[in-house]
ZAGUTI-424969 format. One record per atom (N, C-alpha, C): x, y, z; residue in three letters. Coordinates in steps of 0.05 Angstrom, whole numbers, plus 5000, padded with zeros to 4 digits. Example, Ala and Ser with C-alpha at 12.3 -4.5 7.8 and 13.67 -1.06 7.14 Angstrom:
residues 2
526448865156ALA524649105156ALA526449345156ALA525749555142SER527349795143SER525850015157SER
//
This chain:
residues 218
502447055514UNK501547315522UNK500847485497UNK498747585498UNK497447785469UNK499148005468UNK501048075443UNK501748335441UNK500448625445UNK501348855451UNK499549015458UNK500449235438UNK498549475438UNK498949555415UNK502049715414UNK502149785445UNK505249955454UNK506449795454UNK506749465461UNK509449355449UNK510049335422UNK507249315397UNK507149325364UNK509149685361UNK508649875372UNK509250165371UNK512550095382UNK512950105398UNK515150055405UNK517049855392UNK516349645385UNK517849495371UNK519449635342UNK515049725321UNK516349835306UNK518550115304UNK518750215317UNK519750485320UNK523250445328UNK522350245350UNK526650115356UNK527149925334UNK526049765329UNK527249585309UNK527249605277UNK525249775264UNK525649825236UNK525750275229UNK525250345263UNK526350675254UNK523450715241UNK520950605244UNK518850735237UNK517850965247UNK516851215228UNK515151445242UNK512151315246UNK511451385265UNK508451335274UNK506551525277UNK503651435258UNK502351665261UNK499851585274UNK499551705297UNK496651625323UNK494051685304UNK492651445302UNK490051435283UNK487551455314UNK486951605304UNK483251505330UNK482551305329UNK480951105342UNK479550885346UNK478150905322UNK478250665311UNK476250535288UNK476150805263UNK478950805253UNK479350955226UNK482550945225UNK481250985188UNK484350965175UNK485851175180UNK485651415183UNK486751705173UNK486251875195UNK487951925197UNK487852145231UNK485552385219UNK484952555244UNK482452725240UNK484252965230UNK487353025246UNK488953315241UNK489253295218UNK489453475213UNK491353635175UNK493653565178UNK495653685204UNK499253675208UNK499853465215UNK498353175212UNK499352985234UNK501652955221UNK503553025203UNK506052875195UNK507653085204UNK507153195221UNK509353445241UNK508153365278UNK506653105274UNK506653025302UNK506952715307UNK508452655294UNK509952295292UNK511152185315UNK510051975320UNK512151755350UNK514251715327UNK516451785340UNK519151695327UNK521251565349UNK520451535367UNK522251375392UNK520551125399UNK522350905411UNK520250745432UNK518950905459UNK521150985472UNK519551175490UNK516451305484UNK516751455466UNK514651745460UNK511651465449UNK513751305433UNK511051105425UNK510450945438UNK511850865452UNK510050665484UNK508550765498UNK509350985506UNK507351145529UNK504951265516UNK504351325491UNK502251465472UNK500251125473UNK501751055463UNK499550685459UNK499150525499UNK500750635504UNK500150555538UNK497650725551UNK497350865547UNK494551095549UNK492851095527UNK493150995505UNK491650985495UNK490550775479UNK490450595492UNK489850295478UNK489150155460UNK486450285448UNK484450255430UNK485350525411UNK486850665398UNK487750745387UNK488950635360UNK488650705337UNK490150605315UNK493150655305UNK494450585292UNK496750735286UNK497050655265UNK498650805249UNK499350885222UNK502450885212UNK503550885194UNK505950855180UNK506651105166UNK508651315176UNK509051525154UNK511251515138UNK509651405114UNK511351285090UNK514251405084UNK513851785082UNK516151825070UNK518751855086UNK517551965108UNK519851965144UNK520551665145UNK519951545140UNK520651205151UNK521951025129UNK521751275100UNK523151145081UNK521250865069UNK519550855072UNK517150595059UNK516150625035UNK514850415028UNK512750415004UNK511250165004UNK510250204983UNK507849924994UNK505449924977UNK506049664965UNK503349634934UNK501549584951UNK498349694952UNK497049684963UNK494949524943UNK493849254944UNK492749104925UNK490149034949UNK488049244924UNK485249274935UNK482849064933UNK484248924905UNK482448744892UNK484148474889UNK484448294895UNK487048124900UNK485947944874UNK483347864865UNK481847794850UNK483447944812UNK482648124815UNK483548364790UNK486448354792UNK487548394812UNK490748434808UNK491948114803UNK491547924801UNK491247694796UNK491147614764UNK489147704752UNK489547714722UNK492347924724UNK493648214727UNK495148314717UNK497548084723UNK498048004739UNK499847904737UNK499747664714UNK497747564715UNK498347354692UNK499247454658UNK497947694661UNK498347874630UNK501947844634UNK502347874654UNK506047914657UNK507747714657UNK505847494651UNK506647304669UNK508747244690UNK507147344715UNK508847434738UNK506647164759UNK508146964774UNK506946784788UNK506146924809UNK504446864825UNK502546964846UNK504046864866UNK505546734869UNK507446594887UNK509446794895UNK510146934869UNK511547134875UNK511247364899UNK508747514909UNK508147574934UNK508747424952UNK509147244963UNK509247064985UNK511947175000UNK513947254981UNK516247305001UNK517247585015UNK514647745013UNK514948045022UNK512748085042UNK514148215065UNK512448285091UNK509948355077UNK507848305087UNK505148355082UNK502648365104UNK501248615096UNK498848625118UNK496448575109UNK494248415123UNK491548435110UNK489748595132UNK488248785114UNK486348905124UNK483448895122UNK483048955101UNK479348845082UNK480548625068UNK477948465073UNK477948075052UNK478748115032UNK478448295013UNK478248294988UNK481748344972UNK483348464994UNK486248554984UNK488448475006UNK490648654997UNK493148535031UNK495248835009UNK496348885026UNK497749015031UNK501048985034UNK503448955012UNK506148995012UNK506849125027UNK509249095038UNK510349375046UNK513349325044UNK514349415031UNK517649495018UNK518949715035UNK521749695027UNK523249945042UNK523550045018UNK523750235016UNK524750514984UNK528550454983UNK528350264954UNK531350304952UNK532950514946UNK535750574952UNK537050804963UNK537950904935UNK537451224930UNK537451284904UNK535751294884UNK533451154899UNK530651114875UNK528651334882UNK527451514870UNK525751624870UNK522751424855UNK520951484883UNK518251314869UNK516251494876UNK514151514866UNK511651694859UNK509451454863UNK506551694874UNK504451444877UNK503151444852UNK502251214849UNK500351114828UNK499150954835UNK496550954817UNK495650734821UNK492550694791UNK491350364799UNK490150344767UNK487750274775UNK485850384759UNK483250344767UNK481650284742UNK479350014745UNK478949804718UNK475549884725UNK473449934705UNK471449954713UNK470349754721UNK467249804729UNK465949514746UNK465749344717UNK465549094726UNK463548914704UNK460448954696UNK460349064726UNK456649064715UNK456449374698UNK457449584714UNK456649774696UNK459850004696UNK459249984673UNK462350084657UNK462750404667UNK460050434674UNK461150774682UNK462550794719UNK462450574724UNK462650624757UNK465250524754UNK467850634766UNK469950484768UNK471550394800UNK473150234801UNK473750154828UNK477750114826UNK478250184850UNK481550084849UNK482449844847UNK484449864834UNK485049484830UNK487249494847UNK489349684850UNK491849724868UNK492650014867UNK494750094875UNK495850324898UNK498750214892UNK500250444875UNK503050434889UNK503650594911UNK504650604930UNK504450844954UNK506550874957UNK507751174953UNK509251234957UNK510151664967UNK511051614969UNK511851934977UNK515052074963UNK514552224942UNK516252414917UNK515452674921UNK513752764937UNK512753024939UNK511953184961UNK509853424967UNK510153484993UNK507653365006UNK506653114998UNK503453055014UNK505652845039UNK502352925050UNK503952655068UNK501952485063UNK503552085070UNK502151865057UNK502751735081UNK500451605087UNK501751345109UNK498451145114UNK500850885123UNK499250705114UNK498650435144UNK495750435155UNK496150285178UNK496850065176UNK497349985208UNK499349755215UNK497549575235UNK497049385234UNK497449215259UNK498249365279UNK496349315301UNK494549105307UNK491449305309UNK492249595286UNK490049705293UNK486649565277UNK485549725285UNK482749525279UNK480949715253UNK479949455242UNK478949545209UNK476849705213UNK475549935204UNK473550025219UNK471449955200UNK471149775180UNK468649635165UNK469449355170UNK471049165181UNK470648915185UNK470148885221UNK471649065231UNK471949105268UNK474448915268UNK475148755250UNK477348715253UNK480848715254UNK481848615270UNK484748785270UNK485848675241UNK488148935233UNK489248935224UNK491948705229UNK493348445209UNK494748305215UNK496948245195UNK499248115208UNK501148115188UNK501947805179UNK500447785151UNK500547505141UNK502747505128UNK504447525117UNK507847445121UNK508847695141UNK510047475162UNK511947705187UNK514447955179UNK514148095185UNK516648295180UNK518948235180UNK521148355177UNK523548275169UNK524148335197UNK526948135208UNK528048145232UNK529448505240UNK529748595222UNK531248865225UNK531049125199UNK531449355200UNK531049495180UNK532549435156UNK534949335157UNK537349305136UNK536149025120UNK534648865138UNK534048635126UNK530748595113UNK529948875117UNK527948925097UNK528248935068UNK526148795050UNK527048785027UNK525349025013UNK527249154987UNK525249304973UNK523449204950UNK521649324935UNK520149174917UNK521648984895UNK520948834887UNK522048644868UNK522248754832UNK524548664831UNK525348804797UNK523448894777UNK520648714778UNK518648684755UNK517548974764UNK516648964795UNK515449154805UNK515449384803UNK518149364807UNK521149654809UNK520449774785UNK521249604754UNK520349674729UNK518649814718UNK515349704734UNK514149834725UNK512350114740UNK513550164766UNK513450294779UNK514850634772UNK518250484774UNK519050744754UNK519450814731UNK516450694713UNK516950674679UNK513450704680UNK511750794701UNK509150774706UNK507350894673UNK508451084669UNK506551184655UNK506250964626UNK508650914615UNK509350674593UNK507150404597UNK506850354622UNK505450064633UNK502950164629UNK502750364646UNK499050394661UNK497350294628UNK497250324605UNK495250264577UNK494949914590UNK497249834593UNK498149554589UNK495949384616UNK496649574644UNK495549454655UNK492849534659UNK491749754647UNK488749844635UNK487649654623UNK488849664606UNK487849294585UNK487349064580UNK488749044605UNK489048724631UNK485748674628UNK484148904638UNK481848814637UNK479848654624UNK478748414642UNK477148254606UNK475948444603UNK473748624618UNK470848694607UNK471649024605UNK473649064593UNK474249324585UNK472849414560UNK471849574552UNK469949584528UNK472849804507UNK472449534491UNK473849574466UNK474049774460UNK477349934449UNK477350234438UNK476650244416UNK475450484408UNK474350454378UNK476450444358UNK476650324340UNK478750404321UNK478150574300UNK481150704292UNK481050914280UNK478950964257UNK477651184243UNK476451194221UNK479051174191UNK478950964174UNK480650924150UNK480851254138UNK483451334135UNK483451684129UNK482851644100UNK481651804089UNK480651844057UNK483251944037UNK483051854018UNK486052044008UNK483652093970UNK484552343960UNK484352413940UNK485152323920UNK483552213895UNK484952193874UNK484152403853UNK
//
């Protein structure tokens, strides 16, 4: 039997305590300003909203739900950073993950208790032309008063038409969600120290100039 999107809403909402934020058909980002003061936070409230409304998208409100989630745009680019770290690519494999566009997939962590995390994120210019630049990843997170949230399965991509899916499955329960991994953690809450490092990752970064030799008097 095909999941529906109110049993996806319902599930998440009783089983991991997700806030839910009602996206319109075929988009990421709701159209309201307040949507993070109009959240499904029950199975009830979120069954019956996705039961009427079928073709509807839904969303993740990161900081109500306690989440976060490296959002890796370029799976290609973020690929070299890790090798600069030498951090194995294998290493993703063991954290819930969503894919949305071909090109990236999507973490999603619980926020460990006591950690304050902030968004960031690193952006490497094109290869072809150095002035145009593109995202390589997204830390996503919520430290402040925006609101951030991030879709879920089984809503649908509105540049592929395809649904949104979860290529490693969720954790059986909220407690047994894992948060980001140590390396991650590191450089997440040490961001500003890294970001040169992982700026530099880039092959086709155009070389900084080096300094002019200072003159001294004799």
């Amino acid at each position: 039997m095909t999941k529906t999107a109110s049993w996806y809403a319902r599930t998440y909402t009783d089983r991991f305590g997700f806030k839910l934020v009602p996206i319109e058909p075929r988009r990421k980002f709701p159209t309201t300003q307040d949507w993070g003061n109009n959240l499904l936070d029950t199975p009830d409230s979120a069954g019956a909203f996705y039961d009427d409304r079928t073709d509807w998208n839904m969303g993740l409100a990161l900081g109500p739900s306690g989440m976060c989630s490296l959002d890796i745009d370029c799976m290609e680019s973020f690929s070299v950073i890790l090798r600069e770290f030498g951090i194995p690519e294998s290493e993703l494999d063991a954290f819930p993950t969503i894919q949305g566009a071909s090109k990236g997939k999507r973490l999603l962590f619980r926020v460990p208790d006591g950690v304050t995390l902030n968004y960031q994120k690193i952006n490497w210019p094109t290869e072809a032309d150095h002035s145009k630049r593109y995202t390589v990843f997204e830390l996503r997170a919520v430290a402040d008063d925006k609101q951030r949230q991030d879709v879920l399965p089984p809503s649908i991509h509105p540049d592929t038409g395809e649904p949104y899916r979860w290529l490693v499955q969720p954790a059986s329960d909220r407690d047994s969600w894992p948060g980001p991994p140590a390396w991650l953690l590191a450089i997440w809450t040490a961001f500003s120290a890294f970001k040169p490092q992982l700026e530099d990752a880039c092959p086709w970064r155009p070389a900084k100039p080096k300094p002019a030799p200072s003159s001294s008097m004799t």
